[in-house]
PDB file of N, CA, C and O in Angstrom:
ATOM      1  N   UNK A   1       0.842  -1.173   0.000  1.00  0.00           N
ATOM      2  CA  UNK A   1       0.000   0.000   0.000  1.00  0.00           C
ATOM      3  C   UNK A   1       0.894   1.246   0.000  1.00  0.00           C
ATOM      4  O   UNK A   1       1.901   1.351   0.701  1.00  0.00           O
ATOM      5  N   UNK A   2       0.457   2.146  -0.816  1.00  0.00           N
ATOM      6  CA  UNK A   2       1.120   3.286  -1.339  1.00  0.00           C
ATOM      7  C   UNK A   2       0.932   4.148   0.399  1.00  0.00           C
ATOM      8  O   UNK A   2       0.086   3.953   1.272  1.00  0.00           O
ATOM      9  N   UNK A   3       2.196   5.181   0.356  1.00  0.00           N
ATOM     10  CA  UNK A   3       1.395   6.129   1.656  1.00  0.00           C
ATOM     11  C   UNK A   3       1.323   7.205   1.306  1.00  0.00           C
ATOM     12  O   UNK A   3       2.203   7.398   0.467  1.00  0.00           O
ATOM     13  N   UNK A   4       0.606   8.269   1.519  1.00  0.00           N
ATOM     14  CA  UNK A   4       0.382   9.490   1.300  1.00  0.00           C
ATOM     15  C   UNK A   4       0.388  10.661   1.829  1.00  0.00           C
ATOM     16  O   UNK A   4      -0.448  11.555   1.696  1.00  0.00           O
ATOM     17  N   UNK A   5       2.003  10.643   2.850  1.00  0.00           N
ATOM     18  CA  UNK A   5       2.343  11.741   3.249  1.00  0.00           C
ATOM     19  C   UNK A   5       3.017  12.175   2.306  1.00  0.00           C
ATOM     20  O   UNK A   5       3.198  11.715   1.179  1.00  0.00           O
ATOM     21  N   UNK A   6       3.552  13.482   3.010  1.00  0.00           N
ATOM     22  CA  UNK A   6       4.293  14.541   2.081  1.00  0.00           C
ATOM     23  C   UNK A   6       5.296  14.561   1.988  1.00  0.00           C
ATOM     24  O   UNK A   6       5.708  14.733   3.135  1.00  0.00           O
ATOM     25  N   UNK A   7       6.400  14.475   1.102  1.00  0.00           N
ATOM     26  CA  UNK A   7       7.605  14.493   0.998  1.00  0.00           C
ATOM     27  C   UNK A   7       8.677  15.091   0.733  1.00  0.00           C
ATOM     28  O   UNK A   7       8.456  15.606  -0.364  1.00  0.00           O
ATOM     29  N   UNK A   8       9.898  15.400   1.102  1.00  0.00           N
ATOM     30  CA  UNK A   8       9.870  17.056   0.771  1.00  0.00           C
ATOM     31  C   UNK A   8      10.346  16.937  -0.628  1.00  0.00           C
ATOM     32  O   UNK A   8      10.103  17.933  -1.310  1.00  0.00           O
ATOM     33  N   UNK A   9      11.061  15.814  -1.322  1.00  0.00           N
ATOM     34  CA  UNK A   9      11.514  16.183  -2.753  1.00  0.00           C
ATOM     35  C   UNK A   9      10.634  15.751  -3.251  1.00  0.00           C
ATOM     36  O   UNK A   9      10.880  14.863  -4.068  1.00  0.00           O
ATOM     37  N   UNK A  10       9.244  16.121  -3.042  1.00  0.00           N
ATOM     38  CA  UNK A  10       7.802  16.197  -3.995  1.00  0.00           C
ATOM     39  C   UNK A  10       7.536  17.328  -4.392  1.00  0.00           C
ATOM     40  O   UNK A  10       7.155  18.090  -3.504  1.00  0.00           O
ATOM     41  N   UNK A  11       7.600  17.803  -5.566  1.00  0.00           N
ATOM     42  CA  UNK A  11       7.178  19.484  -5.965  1.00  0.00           C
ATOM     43  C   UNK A  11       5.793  19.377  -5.757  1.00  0.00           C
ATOM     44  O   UNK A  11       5.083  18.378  -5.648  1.00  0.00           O
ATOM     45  N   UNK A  12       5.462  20.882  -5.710  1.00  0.00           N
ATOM     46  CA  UNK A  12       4.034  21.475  -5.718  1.00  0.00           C
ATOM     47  C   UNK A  12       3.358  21.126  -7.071  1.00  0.00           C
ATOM     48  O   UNK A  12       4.083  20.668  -7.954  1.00  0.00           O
ATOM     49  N   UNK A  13       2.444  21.246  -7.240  1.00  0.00           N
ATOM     50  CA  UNK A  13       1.350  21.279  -8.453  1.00  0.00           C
ATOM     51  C   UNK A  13       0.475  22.109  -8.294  1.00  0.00           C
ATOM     52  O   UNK A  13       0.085  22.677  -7.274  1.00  0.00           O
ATOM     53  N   UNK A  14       0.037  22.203  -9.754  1.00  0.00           N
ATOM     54  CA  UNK A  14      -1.013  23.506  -9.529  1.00  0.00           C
ATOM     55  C   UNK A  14      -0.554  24.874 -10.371  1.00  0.00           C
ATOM     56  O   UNK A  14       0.424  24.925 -11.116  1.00  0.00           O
ATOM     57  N   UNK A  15      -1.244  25.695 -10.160  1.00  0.00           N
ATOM     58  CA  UNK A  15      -1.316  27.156 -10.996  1.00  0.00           C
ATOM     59  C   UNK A  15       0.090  27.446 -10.337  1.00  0.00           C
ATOM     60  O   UNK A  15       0.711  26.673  -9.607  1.00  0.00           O
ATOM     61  N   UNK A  16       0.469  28.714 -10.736  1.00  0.00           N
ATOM     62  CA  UNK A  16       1.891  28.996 -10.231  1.00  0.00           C
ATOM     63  C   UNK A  16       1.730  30.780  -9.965  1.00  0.00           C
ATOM     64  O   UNK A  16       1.574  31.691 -10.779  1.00  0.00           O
ATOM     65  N   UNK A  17       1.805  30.784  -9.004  1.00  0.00           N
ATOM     66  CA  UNK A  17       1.512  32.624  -9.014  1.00  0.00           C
ATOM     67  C   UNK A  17       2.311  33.647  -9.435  1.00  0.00           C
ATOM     68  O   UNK A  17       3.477  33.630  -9.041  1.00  0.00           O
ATOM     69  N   UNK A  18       1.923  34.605 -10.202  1.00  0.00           N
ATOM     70  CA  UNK A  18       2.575  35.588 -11.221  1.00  0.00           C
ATOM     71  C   UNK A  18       2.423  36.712 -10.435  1.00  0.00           C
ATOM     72  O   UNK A  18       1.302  37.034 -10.042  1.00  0.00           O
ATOM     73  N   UNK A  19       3.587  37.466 -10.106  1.00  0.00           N
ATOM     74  CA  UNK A  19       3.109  39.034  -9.599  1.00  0.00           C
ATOM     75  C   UNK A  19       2.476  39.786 -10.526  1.00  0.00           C
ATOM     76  O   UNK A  19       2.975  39.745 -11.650  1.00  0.00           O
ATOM     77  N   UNK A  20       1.245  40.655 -10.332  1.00  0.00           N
ATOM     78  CA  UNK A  20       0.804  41.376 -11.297  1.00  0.00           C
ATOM     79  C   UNK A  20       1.329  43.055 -11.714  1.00  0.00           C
ATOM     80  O   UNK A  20       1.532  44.116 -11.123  1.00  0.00           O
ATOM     81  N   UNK A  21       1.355  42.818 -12.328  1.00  0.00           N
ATOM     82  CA  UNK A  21       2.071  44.382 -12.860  1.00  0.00           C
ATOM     83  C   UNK A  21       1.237  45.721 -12.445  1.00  0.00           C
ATOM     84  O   UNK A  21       0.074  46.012 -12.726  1.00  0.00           O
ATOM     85  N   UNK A  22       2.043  46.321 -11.813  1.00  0.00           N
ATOM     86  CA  UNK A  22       1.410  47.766 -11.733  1.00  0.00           C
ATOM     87  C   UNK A  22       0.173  48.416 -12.031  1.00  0.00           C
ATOM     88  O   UNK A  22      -0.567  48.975 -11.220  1.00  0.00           O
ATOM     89  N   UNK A  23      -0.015  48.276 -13.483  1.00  0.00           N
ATOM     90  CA  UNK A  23      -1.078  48.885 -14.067  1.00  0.00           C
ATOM     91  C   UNK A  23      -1.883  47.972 -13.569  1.00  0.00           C
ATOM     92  O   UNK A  23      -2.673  48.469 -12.766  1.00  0.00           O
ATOM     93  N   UNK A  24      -2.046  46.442 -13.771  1.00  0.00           N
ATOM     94  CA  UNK A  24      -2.994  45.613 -12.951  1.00  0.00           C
ATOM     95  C   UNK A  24      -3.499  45.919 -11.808  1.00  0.00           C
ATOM     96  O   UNK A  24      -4.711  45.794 -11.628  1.00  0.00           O
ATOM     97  N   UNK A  25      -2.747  46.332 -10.923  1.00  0.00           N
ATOM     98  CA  UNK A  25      -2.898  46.197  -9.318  1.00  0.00           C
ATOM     99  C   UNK A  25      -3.891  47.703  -9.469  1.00  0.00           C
ATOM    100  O   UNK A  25      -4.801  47.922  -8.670  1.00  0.00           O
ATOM    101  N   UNK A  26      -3.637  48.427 -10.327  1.00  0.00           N
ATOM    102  CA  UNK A  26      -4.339  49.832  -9.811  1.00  0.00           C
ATOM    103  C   UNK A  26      -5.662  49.493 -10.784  1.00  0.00           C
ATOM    104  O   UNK A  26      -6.784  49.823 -10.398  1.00  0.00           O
ATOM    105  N   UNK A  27      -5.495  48.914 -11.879  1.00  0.00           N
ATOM    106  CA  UNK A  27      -6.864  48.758 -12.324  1.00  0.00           C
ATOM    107  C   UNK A  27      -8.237  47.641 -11.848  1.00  0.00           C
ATOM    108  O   UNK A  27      -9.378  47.586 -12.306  1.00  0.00           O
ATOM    109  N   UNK A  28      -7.534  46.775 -10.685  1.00  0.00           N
ATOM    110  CA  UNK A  28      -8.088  46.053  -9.486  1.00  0.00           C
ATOM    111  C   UNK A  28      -8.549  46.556  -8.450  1.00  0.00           C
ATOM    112  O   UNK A  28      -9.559  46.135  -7.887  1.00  0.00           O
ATOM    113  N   UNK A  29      -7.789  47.625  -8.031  1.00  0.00           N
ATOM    114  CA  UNK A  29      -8.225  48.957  -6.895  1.00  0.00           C
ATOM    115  C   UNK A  29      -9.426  49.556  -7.493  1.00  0.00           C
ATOM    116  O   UNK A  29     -10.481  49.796  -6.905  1.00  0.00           O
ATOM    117  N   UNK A  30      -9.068  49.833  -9.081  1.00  0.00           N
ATOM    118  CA  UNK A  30     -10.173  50.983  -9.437  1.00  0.00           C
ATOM    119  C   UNK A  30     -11.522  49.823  -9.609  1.00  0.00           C
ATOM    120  O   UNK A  30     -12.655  50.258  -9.406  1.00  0.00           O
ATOM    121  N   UNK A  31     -11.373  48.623  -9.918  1.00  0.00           N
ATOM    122  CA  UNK A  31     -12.750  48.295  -9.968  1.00  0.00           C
ATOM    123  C   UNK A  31     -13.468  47.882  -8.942  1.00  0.00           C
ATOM    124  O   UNK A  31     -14.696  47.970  -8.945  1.00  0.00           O
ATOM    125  N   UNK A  32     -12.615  47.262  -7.702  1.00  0.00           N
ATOM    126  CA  UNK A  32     -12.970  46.845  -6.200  1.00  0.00           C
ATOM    127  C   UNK A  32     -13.669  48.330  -6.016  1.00  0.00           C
ATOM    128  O   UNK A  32     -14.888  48.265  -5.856  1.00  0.00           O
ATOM    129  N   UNK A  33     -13.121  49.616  -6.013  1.00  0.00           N
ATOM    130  CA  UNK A  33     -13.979  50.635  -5.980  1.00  0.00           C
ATOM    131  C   UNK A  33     -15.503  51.144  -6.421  1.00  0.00           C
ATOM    132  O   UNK A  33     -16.352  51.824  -5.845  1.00  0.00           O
ATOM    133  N   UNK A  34     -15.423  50.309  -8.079  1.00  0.00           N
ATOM    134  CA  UNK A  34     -16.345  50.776  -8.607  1.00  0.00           C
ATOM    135  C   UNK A  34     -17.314  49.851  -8.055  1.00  0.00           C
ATOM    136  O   UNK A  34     -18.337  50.360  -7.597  1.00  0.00           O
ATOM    137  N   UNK A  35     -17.173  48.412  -8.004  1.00  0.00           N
ATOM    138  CA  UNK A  35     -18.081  47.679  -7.420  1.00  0.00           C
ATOM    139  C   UNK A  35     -18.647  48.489  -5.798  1.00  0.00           C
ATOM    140  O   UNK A  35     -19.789  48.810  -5.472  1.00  0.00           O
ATOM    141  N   UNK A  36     -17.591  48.604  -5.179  1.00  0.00           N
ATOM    142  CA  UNK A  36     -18.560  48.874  -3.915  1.00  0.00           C
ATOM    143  C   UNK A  36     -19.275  49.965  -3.825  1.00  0.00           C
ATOM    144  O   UNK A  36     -20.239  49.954  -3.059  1.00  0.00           O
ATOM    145  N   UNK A  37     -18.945  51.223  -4.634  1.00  0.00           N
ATOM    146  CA  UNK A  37     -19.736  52.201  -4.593  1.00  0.00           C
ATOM    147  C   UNK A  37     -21.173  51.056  -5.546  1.00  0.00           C
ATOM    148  O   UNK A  37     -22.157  50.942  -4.815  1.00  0.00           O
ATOM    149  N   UNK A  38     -21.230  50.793  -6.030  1.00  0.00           N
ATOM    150  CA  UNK A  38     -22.107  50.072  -6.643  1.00  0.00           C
ATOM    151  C   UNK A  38     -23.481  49.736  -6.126  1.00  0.00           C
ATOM    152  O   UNK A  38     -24.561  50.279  -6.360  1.00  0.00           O
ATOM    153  N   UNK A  39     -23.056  48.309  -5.070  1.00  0.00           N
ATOM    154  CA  UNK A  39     -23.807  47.962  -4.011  1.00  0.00           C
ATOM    155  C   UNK A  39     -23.780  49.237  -3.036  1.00  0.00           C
ATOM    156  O   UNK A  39     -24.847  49.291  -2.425  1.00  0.00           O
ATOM    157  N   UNK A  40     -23.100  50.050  -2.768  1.00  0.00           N
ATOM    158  CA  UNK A  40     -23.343  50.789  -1.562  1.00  0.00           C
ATOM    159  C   UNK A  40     -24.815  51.926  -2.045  1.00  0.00           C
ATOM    160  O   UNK A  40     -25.648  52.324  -1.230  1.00  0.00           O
ATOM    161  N   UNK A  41     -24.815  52.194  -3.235  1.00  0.00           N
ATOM    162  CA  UNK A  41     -25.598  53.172  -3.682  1.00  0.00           C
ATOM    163  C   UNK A  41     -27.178  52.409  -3.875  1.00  0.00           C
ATOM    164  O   UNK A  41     -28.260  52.991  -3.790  1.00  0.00           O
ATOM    165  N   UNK A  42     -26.903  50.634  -4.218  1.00  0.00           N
ATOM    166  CA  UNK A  42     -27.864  50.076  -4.803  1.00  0.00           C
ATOM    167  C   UNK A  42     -28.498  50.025  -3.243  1.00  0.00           C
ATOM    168  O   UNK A  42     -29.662  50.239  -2.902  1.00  0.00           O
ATOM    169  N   UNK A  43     -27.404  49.689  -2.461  1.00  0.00           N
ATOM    170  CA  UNK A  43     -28.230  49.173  -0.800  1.00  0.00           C
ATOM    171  C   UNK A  43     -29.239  50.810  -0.667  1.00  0.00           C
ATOM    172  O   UNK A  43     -30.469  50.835  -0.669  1.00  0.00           O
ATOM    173  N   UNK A  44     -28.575  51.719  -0.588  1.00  0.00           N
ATOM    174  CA  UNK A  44     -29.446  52.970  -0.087  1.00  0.00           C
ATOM    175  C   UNK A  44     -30.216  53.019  -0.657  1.00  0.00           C
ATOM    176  O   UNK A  44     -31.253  52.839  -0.020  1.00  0.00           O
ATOM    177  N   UNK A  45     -30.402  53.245  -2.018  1.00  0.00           N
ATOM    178  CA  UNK A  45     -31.862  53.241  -2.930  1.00  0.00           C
ATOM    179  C   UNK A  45     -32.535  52.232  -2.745  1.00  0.00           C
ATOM    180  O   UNK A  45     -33.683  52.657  -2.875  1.00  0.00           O
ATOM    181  N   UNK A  46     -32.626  50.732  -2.437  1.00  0.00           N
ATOM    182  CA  UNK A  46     -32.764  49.625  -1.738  1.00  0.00           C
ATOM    183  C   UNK A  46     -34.098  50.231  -0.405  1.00  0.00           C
ATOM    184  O   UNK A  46     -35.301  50.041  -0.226  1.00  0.00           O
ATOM    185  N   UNK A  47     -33.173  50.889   0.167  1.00  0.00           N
ATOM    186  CA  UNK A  47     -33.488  51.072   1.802  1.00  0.00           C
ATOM    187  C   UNK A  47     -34.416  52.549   1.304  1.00  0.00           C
ATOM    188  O   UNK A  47     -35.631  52.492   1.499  1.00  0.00           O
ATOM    189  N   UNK A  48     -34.074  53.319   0.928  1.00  0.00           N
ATOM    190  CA  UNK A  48     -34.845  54.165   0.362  1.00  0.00           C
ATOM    191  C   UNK A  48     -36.442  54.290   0.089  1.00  0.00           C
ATOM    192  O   UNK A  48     -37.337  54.922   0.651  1.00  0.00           O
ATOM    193  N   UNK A  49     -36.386  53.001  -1.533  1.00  0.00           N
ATOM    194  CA  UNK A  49     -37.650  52.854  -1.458  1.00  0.00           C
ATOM    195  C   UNK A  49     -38.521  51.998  -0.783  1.00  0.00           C
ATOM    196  O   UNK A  49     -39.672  51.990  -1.220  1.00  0.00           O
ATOM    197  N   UNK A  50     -38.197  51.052   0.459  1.00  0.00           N
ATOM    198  CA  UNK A  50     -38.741  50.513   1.208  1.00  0.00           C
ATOM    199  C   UNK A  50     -39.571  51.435   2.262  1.00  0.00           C
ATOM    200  O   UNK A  50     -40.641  51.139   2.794  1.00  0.00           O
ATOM    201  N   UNK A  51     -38.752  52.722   2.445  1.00  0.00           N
ATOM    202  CA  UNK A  51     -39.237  53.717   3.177  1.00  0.00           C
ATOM    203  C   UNK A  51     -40.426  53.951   3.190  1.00  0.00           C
ATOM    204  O   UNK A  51     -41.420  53.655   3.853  1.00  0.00           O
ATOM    205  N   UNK A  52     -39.945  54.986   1.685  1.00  0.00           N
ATOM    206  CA  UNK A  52     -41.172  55.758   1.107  1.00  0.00           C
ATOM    207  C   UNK A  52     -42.130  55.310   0.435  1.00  0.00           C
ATOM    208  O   UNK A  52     -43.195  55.927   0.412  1.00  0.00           O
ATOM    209  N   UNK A  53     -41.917  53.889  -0.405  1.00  0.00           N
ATOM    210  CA  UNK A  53     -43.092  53.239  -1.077  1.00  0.00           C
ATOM    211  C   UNK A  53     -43.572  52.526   0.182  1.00  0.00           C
ATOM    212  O   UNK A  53     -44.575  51.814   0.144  1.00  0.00           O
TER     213      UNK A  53
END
């Protein structure tokens, strides 16, 4: 029977992580932004017309 601990001269598998470039990282900021103003505006108008209607 095979065992299936870990070994250390077993490499990893899997995706391999890439640092993202600059312009990436700020055009990730700018949309994490745009999303939350998003929901934040949709929640108030949300809450809004529950009010008044």
């Amino acid at each position: 029977m095979r065992s299936f601990t870990k070994s250390s001269t077993r490499h990893r598998r899997g995706a391999t992580r890439r640092h993202a470039a600059p312009a990436d990282r700020w055009l990730n900021r700018l949309l994490d932004i745009a999303v939350i103003t998003a929901l934040v505006v949709g929640g108030v108008a949300l809450i809004i017309s529950l009010v008044v209607g």
